[in-house]
C-alpha positions in Angstrom: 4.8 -7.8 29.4 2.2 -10.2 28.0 -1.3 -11.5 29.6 -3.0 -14.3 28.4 -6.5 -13.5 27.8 -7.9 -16.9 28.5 -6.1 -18.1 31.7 -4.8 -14.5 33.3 -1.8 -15.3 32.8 1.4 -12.5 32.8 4.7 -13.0 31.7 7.8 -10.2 31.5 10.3 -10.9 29.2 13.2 -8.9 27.4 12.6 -7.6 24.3 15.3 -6.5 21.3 14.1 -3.7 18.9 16.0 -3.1 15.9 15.1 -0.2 14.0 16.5 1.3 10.5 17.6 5.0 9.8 14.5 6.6 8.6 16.1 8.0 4.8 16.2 11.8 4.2 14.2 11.9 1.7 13.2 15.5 -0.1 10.4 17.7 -1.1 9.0 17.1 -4.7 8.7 20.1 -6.8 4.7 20.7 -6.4 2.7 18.5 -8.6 -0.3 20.4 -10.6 -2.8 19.4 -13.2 -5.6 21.2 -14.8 -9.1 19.4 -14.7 -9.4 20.1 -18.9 -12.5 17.4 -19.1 -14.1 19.4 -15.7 -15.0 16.2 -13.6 -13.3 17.3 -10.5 -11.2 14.4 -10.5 -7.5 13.8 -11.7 -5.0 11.2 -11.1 -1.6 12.2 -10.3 1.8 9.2 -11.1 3.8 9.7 -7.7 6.1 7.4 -9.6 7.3 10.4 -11.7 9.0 12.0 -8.7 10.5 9.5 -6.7 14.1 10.3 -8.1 13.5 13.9 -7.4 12.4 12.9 -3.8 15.3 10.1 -3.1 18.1 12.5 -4.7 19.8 12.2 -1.2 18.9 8.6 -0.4 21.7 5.6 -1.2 20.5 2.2 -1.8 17.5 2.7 -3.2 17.3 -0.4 -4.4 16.5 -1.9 -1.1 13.5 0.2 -0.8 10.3 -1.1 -1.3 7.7 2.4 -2.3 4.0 1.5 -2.4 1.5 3.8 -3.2 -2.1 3.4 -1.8 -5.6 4.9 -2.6 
């Protein structure tokens, strides 16, 4: 279903949804660090587990893994 904002207008149409198998991926072995310079703040690589977490996932290669703030 779509509506035009400007002129009211509606139209129904059939839509095709494709979706993808959502991986399996696994749970990392917990990441710790101590805070040695005592700011409260410490940055972690998520990059150093991926492998660990796509152990069981096949064609990795066509995964694209972004990591946000």
């Amino acid at each position: 279903f779509f509506e035009d904002e400007e002129t009211g207008c509606t139209q129904i149409f059939d839509l095709d949804l494709f979706t993808r198998n959502t991986p399996q991926t696994e749970t990392p072995e917990p990441l710790s660090l101590c805070d040695d310079n005592e700011t409260g703040v410490r940055t972690f690589d998520l990059s150093l587990v991926e492998d660990e977490v796509l152990q069981n996932v096949e064609n990795t290669d066509e995964l694209i893994i972004e990591y946000y703030n």
